[in-house]
KEFIDO-507354 format. One record per residue: residue number from 0; y, x negated, z negated of N, C-alpha, C, O, CB in turn. Coordinates in pm, whole numbers, plus 32768, in hexadecimal, padded with zeros to 4 digits. Glycine has a CB too. Layout:
% KEFIDO-507354
    nr    n_Y    n_X    n_Z   ca_Y   ca_X   ca_Z    c_Y    c_X    c_Z    o_Y    o_X    o_Z   cb_Y   cb_X   cb_Z
   NUM      Y      X      Z      Y      X      Z      Y      X      Z      Y      X      Z      Y      X      Z
...
% end
This chain:
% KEFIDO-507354
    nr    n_Y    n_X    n_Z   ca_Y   ca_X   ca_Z    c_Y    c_X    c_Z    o_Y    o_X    o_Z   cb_Y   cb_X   cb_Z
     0   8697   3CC8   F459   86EF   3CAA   F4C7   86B2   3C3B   F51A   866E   3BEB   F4D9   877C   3C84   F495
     1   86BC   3C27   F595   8684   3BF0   F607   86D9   3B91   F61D   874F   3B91   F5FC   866F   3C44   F675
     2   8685   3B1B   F66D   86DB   3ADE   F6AE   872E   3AF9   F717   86F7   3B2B   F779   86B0   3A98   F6C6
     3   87B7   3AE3   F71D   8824   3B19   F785   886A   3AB4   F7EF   88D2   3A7A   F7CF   889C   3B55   F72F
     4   8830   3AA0   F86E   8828   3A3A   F8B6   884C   3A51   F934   887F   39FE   F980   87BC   3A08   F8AF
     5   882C   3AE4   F954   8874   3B1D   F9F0   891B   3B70   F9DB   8942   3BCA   F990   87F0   3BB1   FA41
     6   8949   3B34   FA27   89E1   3BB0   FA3A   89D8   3C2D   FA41   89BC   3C47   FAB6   8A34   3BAB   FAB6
     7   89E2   3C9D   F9F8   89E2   3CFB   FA17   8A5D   3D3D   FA4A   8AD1   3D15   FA3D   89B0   3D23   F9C9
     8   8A40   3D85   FA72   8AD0   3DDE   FAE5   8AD2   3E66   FADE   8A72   3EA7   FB09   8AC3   3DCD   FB9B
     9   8B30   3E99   FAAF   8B64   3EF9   FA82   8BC0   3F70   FB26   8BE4   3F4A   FB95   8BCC   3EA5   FA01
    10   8BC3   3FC2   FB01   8C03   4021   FB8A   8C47   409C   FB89   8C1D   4106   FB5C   8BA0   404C   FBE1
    11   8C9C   408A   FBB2   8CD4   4125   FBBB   8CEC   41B8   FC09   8D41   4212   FC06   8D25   4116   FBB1
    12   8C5A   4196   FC5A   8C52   41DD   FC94   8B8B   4202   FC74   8B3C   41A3   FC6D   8CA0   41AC   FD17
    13   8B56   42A8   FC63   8AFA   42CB   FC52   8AA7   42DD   FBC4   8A39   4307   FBA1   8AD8   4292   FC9C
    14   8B0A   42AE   FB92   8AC6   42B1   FADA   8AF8   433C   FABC   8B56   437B   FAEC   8B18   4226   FA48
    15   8A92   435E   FA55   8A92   43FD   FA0B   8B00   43F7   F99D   8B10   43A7   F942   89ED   442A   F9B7
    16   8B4F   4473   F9C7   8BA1   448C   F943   8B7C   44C9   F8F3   8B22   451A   F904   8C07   44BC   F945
    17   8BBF   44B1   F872   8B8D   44FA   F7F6   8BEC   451D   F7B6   8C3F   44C6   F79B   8B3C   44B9   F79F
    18   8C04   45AE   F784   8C57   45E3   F726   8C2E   45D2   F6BE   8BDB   4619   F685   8C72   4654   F72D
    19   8C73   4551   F684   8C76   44DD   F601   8D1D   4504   F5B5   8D8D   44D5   F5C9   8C6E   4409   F650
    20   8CD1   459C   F533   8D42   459F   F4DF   8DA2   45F8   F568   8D78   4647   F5BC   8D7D   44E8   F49D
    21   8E11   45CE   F556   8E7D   45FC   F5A9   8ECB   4589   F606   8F43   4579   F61F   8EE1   463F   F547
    22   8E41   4533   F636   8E49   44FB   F6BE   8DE7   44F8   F713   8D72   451A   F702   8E69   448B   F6BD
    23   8E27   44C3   F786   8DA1   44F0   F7F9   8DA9   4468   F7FF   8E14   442E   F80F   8DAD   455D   F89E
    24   8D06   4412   F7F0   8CD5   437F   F7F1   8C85   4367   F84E   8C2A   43AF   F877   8C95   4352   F783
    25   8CAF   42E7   F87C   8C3C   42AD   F8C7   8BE5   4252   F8C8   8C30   41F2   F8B3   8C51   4298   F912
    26   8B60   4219   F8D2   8B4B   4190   F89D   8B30   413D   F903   8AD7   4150   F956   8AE3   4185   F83D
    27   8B82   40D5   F8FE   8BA4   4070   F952   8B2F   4001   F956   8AE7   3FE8   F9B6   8C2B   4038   F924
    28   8B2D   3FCE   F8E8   8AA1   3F67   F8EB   8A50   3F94   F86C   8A72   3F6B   F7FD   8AC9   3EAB   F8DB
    29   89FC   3FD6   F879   898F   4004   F812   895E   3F6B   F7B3   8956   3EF9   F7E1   88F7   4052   F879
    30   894B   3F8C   F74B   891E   3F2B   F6DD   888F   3EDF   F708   888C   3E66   F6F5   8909   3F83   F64A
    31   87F7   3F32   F752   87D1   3EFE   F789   87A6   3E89   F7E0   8738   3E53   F7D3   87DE   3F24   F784
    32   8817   3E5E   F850   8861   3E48   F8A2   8878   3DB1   F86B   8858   3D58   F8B9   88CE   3EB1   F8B2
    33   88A4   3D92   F800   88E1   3D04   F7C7   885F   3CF5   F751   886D   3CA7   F6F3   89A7   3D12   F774
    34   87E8   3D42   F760   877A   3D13   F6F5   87BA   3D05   F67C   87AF   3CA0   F636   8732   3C8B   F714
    35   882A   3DAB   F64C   8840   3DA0   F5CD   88E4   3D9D   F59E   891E   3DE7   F54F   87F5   3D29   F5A8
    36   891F   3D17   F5FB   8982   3CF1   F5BD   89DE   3D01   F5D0   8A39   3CBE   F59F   8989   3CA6   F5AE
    37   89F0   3D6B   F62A   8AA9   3DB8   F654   8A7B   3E38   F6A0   8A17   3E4E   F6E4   8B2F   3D42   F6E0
    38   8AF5   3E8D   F677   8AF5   3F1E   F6C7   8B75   3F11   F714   8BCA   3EBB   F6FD   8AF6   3FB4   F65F
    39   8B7B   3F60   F763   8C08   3F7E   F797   8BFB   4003   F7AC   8B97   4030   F7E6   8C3C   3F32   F819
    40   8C74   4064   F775   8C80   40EC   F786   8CF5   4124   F79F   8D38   413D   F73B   8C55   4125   F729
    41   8D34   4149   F829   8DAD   4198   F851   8DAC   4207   F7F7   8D47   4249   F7E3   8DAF   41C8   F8E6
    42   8E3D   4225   F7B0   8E64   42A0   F79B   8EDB   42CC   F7A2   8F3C   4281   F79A   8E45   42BD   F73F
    43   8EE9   436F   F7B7   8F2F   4393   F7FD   8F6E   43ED   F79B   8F41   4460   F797   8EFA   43B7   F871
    44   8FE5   43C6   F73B   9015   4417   F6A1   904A   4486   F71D   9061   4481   F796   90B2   43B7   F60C
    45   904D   450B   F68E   90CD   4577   F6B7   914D   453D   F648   9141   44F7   F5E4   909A   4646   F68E
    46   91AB   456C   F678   9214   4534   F5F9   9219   4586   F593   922E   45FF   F58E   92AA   4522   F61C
    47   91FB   451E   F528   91F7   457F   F494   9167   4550   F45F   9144   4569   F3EB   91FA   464C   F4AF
    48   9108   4500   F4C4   9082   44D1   F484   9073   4476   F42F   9079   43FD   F446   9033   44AA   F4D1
    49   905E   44AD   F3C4   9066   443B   F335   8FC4   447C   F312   8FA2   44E9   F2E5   9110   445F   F28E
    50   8F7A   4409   F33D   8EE8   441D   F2E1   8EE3   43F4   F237   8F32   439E   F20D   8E6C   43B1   F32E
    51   8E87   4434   F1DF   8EA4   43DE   F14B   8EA4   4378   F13B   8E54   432C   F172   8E65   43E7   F0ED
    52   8F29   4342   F0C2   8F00   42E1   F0A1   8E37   4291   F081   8DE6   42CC   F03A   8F59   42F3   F041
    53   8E19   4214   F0C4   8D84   41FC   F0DF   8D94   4165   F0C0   8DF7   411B   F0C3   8D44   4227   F185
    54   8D0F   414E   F0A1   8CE9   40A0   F0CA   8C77   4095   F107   8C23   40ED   F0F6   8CD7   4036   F050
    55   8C5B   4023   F15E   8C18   3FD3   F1AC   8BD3   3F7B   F150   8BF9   3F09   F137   8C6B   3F92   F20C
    56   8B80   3FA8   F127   8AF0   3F4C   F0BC   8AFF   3EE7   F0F8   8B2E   3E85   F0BF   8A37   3F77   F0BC
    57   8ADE   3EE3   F16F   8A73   3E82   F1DD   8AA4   3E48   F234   8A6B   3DEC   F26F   8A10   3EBF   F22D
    58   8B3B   3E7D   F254   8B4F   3E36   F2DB   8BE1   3E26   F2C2   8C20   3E66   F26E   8B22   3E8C   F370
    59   8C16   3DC5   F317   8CC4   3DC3   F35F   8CD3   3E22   F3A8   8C72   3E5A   F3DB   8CF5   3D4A   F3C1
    60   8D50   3E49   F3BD   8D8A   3ED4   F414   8E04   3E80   F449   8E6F   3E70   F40F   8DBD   3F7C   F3AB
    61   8DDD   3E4C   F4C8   8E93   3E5C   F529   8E9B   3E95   F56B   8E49   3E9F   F5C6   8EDB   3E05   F579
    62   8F0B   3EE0   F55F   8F45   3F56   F58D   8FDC   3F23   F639   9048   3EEA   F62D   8F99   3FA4   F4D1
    63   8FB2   3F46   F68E   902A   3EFD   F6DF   9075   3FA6   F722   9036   3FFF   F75A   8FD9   3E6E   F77E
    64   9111   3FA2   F700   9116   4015   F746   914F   3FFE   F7CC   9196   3F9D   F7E8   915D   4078   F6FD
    65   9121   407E   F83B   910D   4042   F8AD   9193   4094   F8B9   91F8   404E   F8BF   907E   404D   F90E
    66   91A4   411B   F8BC   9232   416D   F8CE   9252   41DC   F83E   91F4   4206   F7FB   9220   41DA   F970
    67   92E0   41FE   F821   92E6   422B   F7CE   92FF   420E   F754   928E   41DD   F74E   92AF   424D   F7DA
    68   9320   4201   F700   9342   4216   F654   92D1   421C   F5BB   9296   427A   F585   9385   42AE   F654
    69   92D5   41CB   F5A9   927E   41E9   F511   92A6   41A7   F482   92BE   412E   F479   91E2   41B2   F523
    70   92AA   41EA   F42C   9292   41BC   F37E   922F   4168   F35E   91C3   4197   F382   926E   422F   F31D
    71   9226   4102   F32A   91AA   40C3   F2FB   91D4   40E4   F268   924B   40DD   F24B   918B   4018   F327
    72   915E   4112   F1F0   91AA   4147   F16D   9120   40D5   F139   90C2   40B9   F184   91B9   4223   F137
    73   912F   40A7   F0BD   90F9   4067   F07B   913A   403C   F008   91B2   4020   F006   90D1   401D   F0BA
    74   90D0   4033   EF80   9124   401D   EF0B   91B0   3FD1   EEE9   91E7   3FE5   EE7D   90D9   3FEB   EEC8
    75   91DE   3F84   EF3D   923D   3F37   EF30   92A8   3F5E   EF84   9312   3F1F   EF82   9217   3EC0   EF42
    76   928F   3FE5   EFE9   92F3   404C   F00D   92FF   4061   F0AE   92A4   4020   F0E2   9380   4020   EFD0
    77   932D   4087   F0E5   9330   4082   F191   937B   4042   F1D0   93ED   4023   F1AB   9347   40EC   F1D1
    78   933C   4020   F24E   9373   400A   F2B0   936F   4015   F33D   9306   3FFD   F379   937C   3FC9   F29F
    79   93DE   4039   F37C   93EC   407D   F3E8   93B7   4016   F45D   93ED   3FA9   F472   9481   40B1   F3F3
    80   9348   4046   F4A5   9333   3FDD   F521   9326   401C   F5C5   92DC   407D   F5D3   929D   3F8A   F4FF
    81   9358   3FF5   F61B   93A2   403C   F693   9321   3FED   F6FF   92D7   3F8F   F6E3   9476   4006   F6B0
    82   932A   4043   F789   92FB   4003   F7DB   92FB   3F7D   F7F5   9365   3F42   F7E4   9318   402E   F821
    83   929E   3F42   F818   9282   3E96   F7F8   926D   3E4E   F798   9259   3DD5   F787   92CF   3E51   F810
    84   9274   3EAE   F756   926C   3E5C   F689   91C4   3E70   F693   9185   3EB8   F6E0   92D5   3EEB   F5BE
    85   919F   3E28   F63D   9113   3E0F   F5F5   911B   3E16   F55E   9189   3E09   F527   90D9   3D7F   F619
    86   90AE   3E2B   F517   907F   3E43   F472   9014   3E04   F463   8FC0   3DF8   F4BC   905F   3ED5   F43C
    87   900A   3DD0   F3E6   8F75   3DA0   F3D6   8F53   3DD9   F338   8F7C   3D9A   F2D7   8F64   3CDF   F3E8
    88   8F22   3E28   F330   8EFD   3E2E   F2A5   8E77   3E1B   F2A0   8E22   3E4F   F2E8   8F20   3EA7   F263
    89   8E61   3DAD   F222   8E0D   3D6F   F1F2   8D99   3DA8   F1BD   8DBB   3E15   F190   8E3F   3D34   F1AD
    90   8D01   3D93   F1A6   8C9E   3DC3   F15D   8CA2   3E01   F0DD   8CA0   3D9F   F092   8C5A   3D71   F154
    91   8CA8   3E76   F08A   8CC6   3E78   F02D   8D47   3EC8   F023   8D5D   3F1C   EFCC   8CBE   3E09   F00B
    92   8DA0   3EA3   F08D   8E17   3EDD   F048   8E5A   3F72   F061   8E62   3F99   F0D6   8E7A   3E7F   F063
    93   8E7E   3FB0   F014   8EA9   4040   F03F   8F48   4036   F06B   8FB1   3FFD   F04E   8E94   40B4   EFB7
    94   8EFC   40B6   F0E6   8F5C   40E0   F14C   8F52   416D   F179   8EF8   41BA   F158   8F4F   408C   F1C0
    95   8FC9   418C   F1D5   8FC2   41EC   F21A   9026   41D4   F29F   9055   4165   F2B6   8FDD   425D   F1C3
    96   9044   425F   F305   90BC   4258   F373   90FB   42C0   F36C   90BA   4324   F34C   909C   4249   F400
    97   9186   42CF   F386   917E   4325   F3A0   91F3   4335   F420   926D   4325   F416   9176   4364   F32F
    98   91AF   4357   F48E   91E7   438D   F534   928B   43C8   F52C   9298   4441   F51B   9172   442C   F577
    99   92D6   4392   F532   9384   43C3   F537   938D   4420   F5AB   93DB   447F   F5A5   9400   4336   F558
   100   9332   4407   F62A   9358   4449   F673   92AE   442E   F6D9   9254   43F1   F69F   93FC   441D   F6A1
   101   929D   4451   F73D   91F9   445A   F79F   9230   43B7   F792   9296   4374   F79C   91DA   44CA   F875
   102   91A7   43AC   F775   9196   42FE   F777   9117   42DD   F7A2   90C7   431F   F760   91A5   42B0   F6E3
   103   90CB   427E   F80E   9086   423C   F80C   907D   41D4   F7EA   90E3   4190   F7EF   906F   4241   F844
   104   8FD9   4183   F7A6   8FA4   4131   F745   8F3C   4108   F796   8F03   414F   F7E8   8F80   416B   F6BF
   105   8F18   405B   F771   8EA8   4055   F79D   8E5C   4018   F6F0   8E94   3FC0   F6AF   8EA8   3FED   F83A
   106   8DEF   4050   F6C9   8DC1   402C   F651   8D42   3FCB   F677   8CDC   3FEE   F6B3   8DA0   40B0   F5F7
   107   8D6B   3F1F   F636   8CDF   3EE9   F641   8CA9   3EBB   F5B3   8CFA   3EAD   F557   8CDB   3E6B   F6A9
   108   8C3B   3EA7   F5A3   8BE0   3EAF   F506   8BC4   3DF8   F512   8BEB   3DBF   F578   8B13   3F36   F509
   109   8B94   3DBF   F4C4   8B31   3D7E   F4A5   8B13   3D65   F418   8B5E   3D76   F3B9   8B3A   3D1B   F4E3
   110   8A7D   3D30   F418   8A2B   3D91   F474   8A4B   3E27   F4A7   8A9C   3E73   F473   89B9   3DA1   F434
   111   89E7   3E46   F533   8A10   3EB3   F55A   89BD   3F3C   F513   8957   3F2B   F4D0   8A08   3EA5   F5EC
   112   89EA   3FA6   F525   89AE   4012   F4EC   89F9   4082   F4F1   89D0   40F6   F4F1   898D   3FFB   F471
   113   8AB0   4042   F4FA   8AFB   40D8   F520   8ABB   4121   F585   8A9F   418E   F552   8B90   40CC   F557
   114   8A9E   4120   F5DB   8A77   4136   F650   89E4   41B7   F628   89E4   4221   F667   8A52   408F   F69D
   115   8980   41A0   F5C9   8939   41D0   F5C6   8984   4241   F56D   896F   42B5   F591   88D0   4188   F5B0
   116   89D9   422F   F4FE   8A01   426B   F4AD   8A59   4310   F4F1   8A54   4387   F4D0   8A4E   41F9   F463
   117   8AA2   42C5   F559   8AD1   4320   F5CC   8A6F   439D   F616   8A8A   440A   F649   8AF5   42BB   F63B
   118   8A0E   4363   F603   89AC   43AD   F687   897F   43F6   F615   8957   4467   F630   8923   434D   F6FA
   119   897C   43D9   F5AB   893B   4412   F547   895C   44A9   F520   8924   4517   F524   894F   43BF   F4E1
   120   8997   448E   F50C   8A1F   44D2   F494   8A70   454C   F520   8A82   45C5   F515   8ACD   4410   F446
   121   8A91   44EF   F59E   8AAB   4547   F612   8A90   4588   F63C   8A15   458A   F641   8AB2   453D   F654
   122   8ACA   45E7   F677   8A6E   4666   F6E3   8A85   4622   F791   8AEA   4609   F7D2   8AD8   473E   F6D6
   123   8A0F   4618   F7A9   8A40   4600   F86B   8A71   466E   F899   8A43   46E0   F896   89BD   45E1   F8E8
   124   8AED   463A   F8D1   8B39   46A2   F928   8B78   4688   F9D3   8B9E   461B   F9FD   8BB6   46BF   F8CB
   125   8B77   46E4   FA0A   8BA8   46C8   FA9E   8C25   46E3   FACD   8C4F   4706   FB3B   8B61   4708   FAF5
   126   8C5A   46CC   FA60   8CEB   46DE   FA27   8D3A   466C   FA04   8D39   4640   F991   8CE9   4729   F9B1
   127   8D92   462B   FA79   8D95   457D   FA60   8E46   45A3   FA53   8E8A   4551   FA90   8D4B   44ED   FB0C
   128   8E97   4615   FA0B   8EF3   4607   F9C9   8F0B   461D   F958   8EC1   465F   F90F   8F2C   4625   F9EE
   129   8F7C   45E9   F933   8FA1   45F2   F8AD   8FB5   4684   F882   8FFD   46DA   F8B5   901C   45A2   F897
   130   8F2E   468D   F7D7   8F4A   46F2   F7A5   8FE3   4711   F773   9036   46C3   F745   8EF3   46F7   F74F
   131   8FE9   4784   F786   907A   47B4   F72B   9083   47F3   F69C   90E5   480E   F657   90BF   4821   F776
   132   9009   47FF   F68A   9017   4836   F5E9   8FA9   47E7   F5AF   8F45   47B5   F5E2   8FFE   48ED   F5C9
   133   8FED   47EB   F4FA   8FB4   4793   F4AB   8F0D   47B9   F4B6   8EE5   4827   F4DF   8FFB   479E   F416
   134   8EAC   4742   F486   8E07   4753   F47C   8DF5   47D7   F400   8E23   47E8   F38F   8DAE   46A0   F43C
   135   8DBD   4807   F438   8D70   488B   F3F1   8D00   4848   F388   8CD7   47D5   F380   8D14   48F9   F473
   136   8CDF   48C7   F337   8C8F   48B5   F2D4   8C00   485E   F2D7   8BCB   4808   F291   8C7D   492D   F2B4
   137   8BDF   48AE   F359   8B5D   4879   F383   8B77   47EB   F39E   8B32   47A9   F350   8B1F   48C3   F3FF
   138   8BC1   479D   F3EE   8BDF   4728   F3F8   8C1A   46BD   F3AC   8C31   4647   F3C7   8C09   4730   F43C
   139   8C32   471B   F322   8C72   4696   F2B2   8BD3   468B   F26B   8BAC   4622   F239   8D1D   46D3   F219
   140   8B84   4701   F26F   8B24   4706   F22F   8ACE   469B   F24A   8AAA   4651   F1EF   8AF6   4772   F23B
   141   8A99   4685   F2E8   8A41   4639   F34C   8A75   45B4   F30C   8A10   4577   F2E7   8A5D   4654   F404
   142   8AEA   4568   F2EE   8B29   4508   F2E2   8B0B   4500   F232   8AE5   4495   F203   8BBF   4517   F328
   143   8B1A   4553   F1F4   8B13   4520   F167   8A75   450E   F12A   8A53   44CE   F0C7   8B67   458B   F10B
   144   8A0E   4570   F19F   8991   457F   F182   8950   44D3   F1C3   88E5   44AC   F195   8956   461F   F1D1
   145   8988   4491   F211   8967   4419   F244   89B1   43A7   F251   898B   4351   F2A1   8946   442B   F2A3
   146   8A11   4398   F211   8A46   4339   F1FE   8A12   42C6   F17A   8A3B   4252   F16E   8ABE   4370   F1FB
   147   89D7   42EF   F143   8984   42AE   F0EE   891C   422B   F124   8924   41B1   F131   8939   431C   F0B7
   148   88CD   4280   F136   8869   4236   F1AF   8887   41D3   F214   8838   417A   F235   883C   4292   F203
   149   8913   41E6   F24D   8945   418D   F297   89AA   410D   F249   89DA   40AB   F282   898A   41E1   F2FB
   150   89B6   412F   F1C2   89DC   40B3   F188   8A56   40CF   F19C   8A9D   406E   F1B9   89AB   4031   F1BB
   151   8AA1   4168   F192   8B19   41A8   F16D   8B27   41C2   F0F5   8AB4   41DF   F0D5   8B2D   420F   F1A7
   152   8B6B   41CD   F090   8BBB   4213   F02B   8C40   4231   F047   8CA7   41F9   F06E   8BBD   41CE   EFB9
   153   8C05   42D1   F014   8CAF   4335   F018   8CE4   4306   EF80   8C92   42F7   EF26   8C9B   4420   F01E
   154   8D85   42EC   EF69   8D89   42C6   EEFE   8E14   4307   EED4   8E54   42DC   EE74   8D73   4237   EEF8
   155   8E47   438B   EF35   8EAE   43A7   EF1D   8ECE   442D   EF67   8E71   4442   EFB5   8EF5   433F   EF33
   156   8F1B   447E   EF6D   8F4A   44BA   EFCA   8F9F   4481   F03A   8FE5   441C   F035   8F7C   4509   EF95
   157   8F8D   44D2   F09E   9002   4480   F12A   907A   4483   F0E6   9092   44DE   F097   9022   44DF   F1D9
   158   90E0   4410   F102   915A   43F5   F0FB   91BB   446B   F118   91D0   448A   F18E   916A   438C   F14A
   159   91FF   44B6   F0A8   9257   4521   F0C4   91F8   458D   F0DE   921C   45EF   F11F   92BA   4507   F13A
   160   9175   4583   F0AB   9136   4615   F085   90EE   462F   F0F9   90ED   45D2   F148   91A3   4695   F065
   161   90A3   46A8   F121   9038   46E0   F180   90C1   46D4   F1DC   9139   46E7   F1C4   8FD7   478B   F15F
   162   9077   46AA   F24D   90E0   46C2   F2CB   909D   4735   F33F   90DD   4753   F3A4   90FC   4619   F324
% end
């Protein structure tokens, strides 16, 4: 990781979406960008998106929701957080979401790497709405085949089963 000394700036207008799972993502400030030490990644849930229970080896995850409804599930049980709420789950610790209803998220890492993990695992699409049906085979696959590497562990099924 680099030294991180310039502001980076993030936008919402012209970045590539990616059909990430059963949302359409965007990346706001690439990991790059901060020489390492934060991502920022728009996403755009369908309601009903509960990815598996996972942990974050490597990094913090705050989660801020921008519109919409979500579950935060974690061993010690859920909780419901609404537009304007924020999450922070810690390095290490297992989690999941799950979308009550179309919710947008903005996901930032540090260090950063969601961001690569996204592009990864994603398909680019020119398709900047919300999917309506749950991620297909091929796309839980892309995610379980690389989440490793990115300093993911799956450690569970999604909350309330395949959605």
């Amino acid at each position: 990781m680099g030294e991180f000394t310039t502001p980076a700036f993030g936008t919402t207008t012209g970045a590539q979406a990616y059909e990430f799972l059963d949302t359409t993502s965007f990346v706001r400030v690439p990991n790059e960008a901060t020489d390492g030490h934060h991502s920022v990644v728009e996403m755009r849930l369908r309601e009903g998106h509960a990815p598996p229970m996972h942990v974050h080896e490597r990094a913090d995850e705050v989660i801020h929701v921008v519109d919409g409804e979500l579950e935060a599930h974690t061993p010690d049980g859920v909780t419901v957080v609404a537009a304007g709420g924020s999450i922070v789950f810690p390095q290490g610790g297992e989690h999941s979401l799950v979308a009550r209803e179309e919710t947008t998220i903005v996901t930032s890492t540090t260090p950063g790497g969601f961001d690569e993990f996204v592009t990864t695992a994603g398909e680019p699409t020119d398709d900047e709405s919300v999917p309506s049906q749950p991620p297909d085979e091929d796309a839980i696959g892309r995610v379980m085949e690389v989440a490793p590497s990115h300093g993911i562990d799956i450690v569970g099924p999604p909350p309330g089963g395949p959605q």
